[in-house]
C-alpha positions in Angstrom: 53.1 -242.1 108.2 55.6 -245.0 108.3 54.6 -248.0 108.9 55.9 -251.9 109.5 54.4 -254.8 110.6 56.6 -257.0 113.4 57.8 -260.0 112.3 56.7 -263.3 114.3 59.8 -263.8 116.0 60.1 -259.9 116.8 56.3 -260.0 118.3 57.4 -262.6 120.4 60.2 -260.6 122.0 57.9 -258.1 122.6 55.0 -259.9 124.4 57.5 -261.9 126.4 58.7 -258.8 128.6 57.4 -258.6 132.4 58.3 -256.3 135.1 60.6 -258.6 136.3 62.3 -260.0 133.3 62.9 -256.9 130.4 63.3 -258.2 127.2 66.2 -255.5 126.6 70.0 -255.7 125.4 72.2 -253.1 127.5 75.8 -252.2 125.8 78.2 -249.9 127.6 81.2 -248.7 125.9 83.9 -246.5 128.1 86.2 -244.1 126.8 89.7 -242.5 128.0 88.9 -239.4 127.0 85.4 -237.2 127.5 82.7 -237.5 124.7 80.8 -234.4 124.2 77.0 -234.7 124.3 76.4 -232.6 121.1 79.4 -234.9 119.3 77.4 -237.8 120.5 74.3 -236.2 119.1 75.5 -235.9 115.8 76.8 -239.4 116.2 73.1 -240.7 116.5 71.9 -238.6 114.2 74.2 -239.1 110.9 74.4 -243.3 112.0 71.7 -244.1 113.9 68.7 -242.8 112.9 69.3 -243.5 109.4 67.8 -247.3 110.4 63.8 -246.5 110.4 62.8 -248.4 113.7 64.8 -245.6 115.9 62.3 -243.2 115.1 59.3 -245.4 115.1 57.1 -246.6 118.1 55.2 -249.8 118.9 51.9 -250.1 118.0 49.5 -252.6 120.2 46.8 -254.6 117.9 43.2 -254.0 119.3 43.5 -257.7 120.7 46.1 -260.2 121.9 46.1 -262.4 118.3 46.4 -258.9 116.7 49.1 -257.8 114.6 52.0 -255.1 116.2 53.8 -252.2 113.9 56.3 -250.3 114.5 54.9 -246.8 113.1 56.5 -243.3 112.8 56.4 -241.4 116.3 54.6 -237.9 115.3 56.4 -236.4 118.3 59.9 -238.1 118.1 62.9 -235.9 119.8 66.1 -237.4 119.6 66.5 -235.7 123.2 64.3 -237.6 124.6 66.7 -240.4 124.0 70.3 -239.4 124.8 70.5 -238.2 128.6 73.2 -237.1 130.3 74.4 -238.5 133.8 77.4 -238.0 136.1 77.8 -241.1 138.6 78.4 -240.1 142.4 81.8 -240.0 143.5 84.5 -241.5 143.0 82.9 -242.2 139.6 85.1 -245.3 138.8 83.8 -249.0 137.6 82.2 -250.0 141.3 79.7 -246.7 140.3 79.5 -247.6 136.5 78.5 -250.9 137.3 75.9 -249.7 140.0 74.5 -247.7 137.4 74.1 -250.0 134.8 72.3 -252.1 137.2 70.0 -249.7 137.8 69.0 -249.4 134.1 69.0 -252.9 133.2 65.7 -253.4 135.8 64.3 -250.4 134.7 61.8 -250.5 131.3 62.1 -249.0 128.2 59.3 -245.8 128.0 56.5 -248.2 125.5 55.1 -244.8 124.2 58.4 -244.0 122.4 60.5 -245.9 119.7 62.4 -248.7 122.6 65.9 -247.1 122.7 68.1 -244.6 124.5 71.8 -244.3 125.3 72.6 -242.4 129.0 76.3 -240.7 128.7 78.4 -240.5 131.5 80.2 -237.6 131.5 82.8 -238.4 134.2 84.2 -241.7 134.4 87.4 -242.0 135.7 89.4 -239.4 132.8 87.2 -239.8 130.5 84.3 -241.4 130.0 81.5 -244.5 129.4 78.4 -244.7 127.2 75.4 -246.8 128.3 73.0 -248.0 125.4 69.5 -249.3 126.2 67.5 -251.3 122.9 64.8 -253.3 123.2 65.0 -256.9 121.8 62.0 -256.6 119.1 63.7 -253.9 117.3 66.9 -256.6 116.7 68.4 -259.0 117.6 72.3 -259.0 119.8 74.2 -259.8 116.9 72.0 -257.3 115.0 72.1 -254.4 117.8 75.8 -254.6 118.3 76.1 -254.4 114.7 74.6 -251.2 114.9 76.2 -249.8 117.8 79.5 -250.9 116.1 78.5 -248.6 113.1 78.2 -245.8 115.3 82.2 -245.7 115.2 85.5 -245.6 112.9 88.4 -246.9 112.7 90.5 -243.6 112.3 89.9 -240.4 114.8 89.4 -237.9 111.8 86.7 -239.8 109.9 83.7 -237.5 108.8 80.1 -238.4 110.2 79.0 -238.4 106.6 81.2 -241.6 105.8 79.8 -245.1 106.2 81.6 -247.3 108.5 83.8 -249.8 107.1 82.6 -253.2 106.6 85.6 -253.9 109.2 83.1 -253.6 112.1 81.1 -257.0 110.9 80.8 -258.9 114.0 80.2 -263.0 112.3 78.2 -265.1 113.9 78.4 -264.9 117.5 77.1 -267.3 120.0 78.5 -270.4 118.8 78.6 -269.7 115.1 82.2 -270.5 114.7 81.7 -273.8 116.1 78.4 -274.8 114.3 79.6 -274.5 110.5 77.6 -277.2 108.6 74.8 -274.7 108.2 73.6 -276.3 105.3 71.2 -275.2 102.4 68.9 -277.4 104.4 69.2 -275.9 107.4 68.7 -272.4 105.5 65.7 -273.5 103.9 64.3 -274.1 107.4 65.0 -271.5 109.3 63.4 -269.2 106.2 60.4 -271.4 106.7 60.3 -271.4 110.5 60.3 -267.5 110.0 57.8 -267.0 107.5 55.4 -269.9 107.8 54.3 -269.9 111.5 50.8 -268.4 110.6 50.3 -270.7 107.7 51.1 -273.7 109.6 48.5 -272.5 112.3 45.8 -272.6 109.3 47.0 -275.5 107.4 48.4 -278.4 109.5 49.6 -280.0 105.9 52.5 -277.6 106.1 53.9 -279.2 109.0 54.0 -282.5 106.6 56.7 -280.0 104.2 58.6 -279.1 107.1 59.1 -283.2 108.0 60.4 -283.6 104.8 63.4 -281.6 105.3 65.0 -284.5 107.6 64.1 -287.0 110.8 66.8 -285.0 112.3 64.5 -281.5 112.6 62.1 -283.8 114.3 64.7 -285.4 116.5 65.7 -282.6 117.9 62.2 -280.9 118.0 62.3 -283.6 120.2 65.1 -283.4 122.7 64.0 -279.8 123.0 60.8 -280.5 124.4 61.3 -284.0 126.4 64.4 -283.0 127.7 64.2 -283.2 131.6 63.9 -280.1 133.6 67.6 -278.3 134.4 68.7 -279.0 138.1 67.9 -277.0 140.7 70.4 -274.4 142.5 70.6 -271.1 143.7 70.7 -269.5 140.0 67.6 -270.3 139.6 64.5 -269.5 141.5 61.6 -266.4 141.7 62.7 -263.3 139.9 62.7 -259.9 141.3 63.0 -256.8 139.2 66.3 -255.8 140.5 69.2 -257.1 138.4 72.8 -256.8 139.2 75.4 -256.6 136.6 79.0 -256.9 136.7 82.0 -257.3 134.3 85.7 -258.5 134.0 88.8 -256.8 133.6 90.8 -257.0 130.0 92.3 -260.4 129.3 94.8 -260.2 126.4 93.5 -262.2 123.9 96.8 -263.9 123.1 96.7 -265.5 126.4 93.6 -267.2 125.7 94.8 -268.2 122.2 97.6 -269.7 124.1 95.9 -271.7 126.4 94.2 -272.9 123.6 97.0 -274.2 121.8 98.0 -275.8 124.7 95.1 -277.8 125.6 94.0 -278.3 122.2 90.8 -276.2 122.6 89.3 -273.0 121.1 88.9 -269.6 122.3 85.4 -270.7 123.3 86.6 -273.5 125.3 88.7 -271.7 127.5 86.8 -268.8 128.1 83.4 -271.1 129.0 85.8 -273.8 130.7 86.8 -270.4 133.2 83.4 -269.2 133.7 82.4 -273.0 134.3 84.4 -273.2 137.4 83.5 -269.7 138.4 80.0 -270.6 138.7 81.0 -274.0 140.4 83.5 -271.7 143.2 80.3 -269.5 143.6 77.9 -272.6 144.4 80.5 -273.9 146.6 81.3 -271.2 148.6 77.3 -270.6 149.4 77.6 -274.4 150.6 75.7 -276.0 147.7 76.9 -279.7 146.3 77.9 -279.5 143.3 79.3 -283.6 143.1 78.5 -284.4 139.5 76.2 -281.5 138.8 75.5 -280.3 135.3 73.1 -277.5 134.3 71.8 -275.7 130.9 73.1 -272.6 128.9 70.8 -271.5 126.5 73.2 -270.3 123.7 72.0 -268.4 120.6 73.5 -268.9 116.8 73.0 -266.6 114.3 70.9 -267.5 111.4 71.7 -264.5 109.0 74.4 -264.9 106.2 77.8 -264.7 107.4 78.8 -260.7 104.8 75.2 -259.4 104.7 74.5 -255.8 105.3 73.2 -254.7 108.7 69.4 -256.1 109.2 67.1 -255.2 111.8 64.8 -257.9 112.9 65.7 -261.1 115.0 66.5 -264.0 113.3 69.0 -266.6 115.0 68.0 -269.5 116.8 69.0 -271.3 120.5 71.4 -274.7 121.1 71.3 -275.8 124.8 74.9 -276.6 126.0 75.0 -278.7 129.3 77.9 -277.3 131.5 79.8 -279.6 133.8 80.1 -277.3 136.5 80.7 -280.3 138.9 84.1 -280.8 137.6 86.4 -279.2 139.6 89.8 -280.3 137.3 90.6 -277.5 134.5 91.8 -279.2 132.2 89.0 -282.5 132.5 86.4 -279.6 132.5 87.8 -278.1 129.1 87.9 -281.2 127.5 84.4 -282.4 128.4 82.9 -278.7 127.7 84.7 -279.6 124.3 83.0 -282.5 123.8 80.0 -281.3 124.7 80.0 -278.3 122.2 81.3 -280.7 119.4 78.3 -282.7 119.7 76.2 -279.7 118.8 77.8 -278.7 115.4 75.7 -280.8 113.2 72.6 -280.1 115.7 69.3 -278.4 114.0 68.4 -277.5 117.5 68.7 -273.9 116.5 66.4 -273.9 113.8 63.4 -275.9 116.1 63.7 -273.2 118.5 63.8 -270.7 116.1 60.3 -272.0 114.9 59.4 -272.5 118.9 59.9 -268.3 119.0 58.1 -267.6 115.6 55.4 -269.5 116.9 55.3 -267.7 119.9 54.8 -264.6 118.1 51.7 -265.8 117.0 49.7 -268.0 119.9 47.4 -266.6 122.3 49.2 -264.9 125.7 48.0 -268.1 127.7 49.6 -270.5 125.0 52.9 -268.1 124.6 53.6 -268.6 128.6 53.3 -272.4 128.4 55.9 -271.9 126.2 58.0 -269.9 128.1 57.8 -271.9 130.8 59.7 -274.6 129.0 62.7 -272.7 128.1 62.5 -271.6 131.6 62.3 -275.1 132.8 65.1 -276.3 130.7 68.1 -274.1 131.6 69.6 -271.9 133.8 71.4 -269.7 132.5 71.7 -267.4 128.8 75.2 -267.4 127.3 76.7 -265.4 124.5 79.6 -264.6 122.9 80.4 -261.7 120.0 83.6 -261.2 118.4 84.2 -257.3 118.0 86.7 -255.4 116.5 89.9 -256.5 116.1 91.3 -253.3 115.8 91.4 -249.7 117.8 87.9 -248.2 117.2 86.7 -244.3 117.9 83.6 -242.6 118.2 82.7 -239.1 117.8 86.9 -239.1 117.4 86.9 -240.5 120.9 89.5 -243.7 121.1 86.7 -246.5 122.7 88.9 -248.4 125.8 86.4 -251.5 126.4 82.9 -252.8 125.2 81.0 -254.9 127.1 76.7 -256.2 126.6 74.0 -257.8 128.0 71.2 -259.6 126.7 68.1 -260.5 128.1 67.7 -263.6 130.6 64.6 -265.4 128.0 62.6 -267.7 129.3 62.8 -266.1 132.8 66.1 -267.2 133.9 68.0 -265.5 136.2 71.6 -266.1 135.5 73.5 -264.2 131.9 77.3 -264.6 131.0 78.3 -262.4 127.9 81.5 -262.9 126.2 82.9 -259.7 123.9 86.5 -259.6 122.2 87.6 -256.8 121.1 91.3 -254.9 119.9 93.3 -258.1 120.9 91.5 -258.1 124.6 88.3 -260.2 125.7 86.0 -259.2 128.6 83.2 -261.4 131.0 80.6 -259.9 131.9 77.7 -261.2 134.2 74.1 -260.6 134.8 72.2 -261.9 137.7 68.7 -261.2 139.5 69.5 -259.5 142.8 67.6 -261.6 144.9 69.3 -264.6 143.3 72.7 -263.9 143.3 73.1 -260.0 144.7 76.8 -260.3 144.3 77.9 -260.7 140.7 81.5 -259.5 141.1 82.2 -262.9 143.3 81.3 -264.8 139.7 83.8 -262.1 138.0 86.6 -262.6 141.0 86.6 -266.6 140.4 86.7 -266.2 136.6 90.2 -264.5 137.0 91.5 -266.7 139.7 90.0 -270.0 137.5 91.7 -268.3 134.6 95.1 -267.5 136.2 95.3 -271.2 137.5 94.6 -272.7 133.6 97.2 -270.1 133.0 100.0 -272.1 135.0 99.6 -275.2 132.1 101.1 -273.0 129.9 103.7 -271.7 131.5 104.4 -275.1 132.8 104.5 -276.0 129.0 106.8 -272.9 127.9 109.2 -274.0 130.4 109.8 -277.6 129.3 
């Protein structure tokens, strides 16, 4: 029988899931045309299951300190993970996004390997794909890697051909704006990943880790001294019904021009919207938001830029303050641009990378203390993944739109996901229902925020 031992970081994932906060990442990809059930069957048969830990189950130590496997499942049936649904009439994105709601607060079945995809066989003309993966068998960056290499790029191409390396998805999070990852900064996070034991049983391997710069320690630091994140209505007790809703298509070359026109990135236009979304929401529930500022908890990819597809979780978290009390667009875009410029040359990532590996490895008690300080330091979980740039298919099936969720860590209630994909992006939004029951308010003020930064450039193009 198979057998592989969790990493740290991937135990950590695991043991951090409660009824009320699943440690899952939910991908739905819709389609204009239908996809068969036994084409999708084949798909996950000839591209998914070739990665071991779809067919392998997790496998409790006999105590907490213990160490987890994933091991072969004896009774595996690849059934038992694709189901087929039809959403109640008039099956269009209202229903979809009711549905996916539904799954996100339900769990993952822990007596079978932590995946399953649900098709829905009607959606509009065509229709939608919902995948469900648990976050110890990968990371996002690593799962949407996966469920990218589930498609083509051409309608015709056989099962039996790899994907093209076309579908590699970079960094994500905010990898495009921290680039100094230095050899350094490698040789860190390798040792934040593989030493947490060690360092457990020999304190005089913290001493090696010190040597590789006062800054680590700086902002090991700032991480854990920085003052809890304010309080507002994102934040609070967690339920176990989540809400999730998503944007329509924005052309991609709008945001590109907006960007040219403020001087800011594709990132700083998109989080400068959704800033000032959140801030419309707060206000219109009658909460001050004069001068407020709260935390995004933003993960960055750790894993070389061309690698292959790797299972596992390795990436680590920056905290970016947003200042949802400025109600200006353009004074918000250029402090959120600020802001994110202080954080290039940050090892922030790396600390909390060693925080989560360390977590993987402390006594239950010890692992909710920590918890409880990502919990207390933001609000919200934030993250962004450049898809294909071109026209994908699966099964032959043209795919319309992707959007993903990760998993609120830390128990926070608030996520905002950012995907790009053929020339479009989409917003999407997951809340706890008894925080914030209406998501698509959040979606409604990201257009009309997004159609008023709009207006600079066509103020621009007319001069």
């Amino acid at each position: 029988m198979g057998r592989e031992p969790l990493s740290n970081v991937d135990t950590a994932w695991l043991r951090m899931e409660i009824p009320t906060n699943l440690m899952m990442i939910s991908g739905i990809m819709t389609f204009s045309e239908p996809l068969s059930y036994e084409r999708l069957l084949a798909v996950v048969e000839k591209r998914l299951l070739i990665f071991k830990r779809f067919k392998r189950k997790v496998a409790a130590p006999p105590t907490s300190v213990g160490q987890y496997y994933f091991e072969d499942d004896p009774n595996f049936d690849i059934r038992l993970h694709l189901h087929r649904v039809n959403l109640p009439a008039p099956a269009d994105h209202t229903a979809l996004q009711d549905f996916v709601s539904e799954m996100m607060s339900k769990p993952l079945d822990m007596t079978k390997p932590l995946w399953e995809f649900h098709l829905i066989e009607q959606y509009g003309e065509g229709s939608a794909l919902l995948g469900r993966m648990h976050h110890s068998i990968g990371d996002g960056i690593a799962l949407i890697r996966v469920l990218l290499s589930m498609t083509d790029d051409k309608p015709d191409t056989p099962l039996e051909i790899e994907p093209p390396e076309i579908k590699r998805t970079g960094r994500g999070g905010l990898g495009s704006m921290i680039r100094k990852a230095t050899k350094t900064t490698l040789k860190m996070a390798d040792m934040a990943l593989s030493g947490g034991q060690e360092i457990l049983q020999d304190p005089a391997r913290l001493t090696e880790l010190a040597k590789l710069g006062a800054s680590g320690m700086a902002a090991f630091g700032r991480l854990t001294l920085r003052p809890p994140d304010a309080r507002t209505l994102f934040k609070g007790k967690l339920g176990v019904m989540k809400r999730a809703a998503w944007s329509q298509p924005i052309p991609l070359a709008d945001v590109k021009r907006l960007g040219k026109v403020t001087d800011g990135t594709v990132n700083d236009v998109l989080l400068t919207a959704m800033t000032g979304a959140l801030r419309r929401y707060l206000v219109a529930k009658g909460e001050d938001v004069e001068g407020l500022n709260f935390r995004a908890v933003i993960p960055v990819n750790l894993r070389p830029l061309d690698g292959p597809i790797e299972l596992g979780n390795k990436f680590g978290l920056v905290f970016l303050s947003l200042p949802v009390g400025i109600e200006d667009e353009l004074e918000r875009l250029w402090e959120l641009k600020r802001r994110m410029d202080a954080l290039k040359d940050t090892p922030e990532a790396v600390v909390a990378l060693g925080i989560l590996n360390t977590m993987g490895i402390v006594p239950t008690d010890l692992e909710n203390v920590l918890v409880d300080l990502f919990e207390a330091k933001a609000t919200a979980v934030m993250t962004n993944v450049p898809g294909p740039r071109q026209q994908i298919y699966m099964g032959g099936i043209p795919v319309d739109s992707i959007m993903f969720w990760v998993p609120q860590s830390g128990r926070l209630g608030l996520g905002i996901s950012i995907i790009s994909y053929n020339d479009q992006v989409w917003m999407g939004v997951a809340t706890d229902d008894g925080l914030v029951p209406d998501p698509d308010i959040i979606i409604e003020n990201f257009h009309v925020e997004f159609d008023h930064m709009m207006k600079l450039v066509y103020q621009v193009e007319e001069e």
